[in-house]
C-alpha positions in Angstrom: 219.8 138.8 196.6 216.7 141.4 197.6 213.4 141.0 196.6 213.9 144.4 194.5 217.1 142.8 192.7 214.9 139.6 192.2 211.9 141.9 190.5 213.9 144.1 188.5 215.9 140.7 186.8 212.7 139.4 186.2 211.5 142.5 184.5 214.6 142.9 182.2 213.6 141.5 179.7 210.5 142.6 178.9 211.9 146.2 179.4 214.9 145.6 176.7 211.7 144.4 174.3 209.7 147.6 175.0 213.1 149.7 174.7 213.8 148.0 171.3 210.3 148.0 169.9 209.6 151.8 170.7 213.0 152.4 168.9 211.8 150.9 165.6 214.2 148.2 166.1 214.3 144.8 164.6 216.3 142.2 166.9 218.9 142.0 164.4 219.8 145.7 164.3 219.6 146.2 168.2 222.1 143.5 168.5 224.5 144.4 165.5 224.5 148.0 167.4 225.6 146.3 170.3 227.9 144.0 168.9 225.8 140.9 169.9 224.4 137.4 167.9 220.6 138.0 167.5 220.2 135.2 170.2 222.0 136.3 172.5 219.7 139.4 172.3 216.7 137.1 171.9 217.9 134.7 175.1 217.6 138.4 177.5 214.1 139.4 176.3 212.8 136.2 177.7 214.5 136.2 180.1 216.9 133.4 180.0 220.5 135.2 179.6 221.6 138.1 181.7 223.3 140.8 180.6 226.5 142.5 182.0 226.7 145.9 182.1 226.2 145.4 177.6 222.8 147.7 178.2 224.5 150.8 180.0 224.4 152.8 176.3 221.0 152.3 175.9 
């Protein structure tokens, strides 16, 4: 894994918060648009799940 891979995984999470947030979202409305629990969603904004390819649309 790259330093830049290593950074950007780090990083994810706070960036899917941002997204979210500046979209007026609440947790439980991004994740019913994506078809995901609320902590599922919850787990990748800190950072603790990894999401697969699930973020693409947004």
């Amino acid at each position: 894994m790259t330093i830049q891979t290593q950074i950007a995984q780090k990083t994810l999470g706070a960036d899917v918060r941002t997204l979210r947030k500046a979209r007026g979202l609440t947790l439980s409305q991004m994740a019913e648009s994506m078809g995901k629990s609320v902590g599922w969603l919850s787990q990748v904004e800190r950072d603790l799940s990894t999401p697969t390819g699930v973020l693409n649309e947004y």
